[in-house]
N, C-alpha and C positions, 0 to 999 in steps of 0.2 A: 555396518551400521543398521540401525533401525528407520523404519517410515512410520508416521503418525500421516492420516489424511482425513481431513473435515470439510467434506466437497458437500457444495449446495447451488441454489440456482442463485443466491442472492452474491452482493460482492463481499463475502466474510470468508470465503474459502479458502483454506489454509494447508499447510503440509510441512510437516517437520520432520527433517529427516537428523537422525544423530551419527556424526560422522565418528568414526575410531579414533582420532588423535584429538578428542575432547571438546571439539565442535560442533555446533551444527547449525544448520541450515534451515529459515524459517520462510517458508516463502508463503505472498501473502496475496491475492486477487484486491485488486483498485477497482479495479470494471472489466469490461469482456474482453478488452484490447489491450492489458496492462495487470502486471504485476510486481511486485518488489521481494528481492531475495535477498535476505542480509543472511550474515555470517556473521557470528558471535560464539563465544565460551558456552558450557552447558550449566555454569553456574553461575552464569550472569540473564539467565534468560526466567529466573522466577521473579522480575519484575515485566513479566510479558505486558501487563497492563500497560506501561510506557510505550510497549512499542508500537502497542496499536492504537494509542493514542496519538503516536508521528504520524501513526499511518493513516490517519483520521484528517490530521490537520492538513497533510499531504494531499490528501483526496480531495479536501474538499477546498485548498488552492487552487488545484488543476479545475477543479469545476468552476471556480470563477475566470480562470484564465479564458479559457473555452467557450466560456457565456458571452464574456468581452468578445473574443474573436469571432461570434456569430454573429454578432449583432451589426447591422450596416453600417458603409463609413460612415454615412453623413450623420447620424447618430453622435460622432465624435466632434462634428463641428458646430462651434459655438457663431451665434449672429448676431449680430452688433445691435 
């Protein structure tokens, strides 16, 4: 197969490798601790737009999850 790589400092860095039996491999940087690698057909992969828009919506769940989880408990208690 072949490799495509779009490496940078920022979280868009990407790497597509096209595997022989008509797959490939998109893998995609979230943040500096986290990536996502899907597998797909190579003629399902010209709506790339889609995927990095999951991978958008994904990203930016986990940053809410995370901002939650930072933030002190008593924050989460309500007072009469």
């Amino acid at each position: 197969g072949t490799t495509n790589y779009t490496g940078s400092s920022d979280s868009k860095s990407s790497c597509i490798i096209h595997l022989n039996n008509g797959n490939l491999l998109y893998l995609r940087e979230v943040d500096c601790c986290l990536a996502l690698v899907c597998i797909l057909r190579e003629e399902n992969f010209d709506r790339q737009h889609l995927l990095d828009y999951n991978i958008k919506v994904f990203k930016d769940a986990l940053q809410q999850i995370f901002s939650v989880s930072d933030r002190p408990a008593s924050s989460f208690v309500s007072t009469p």
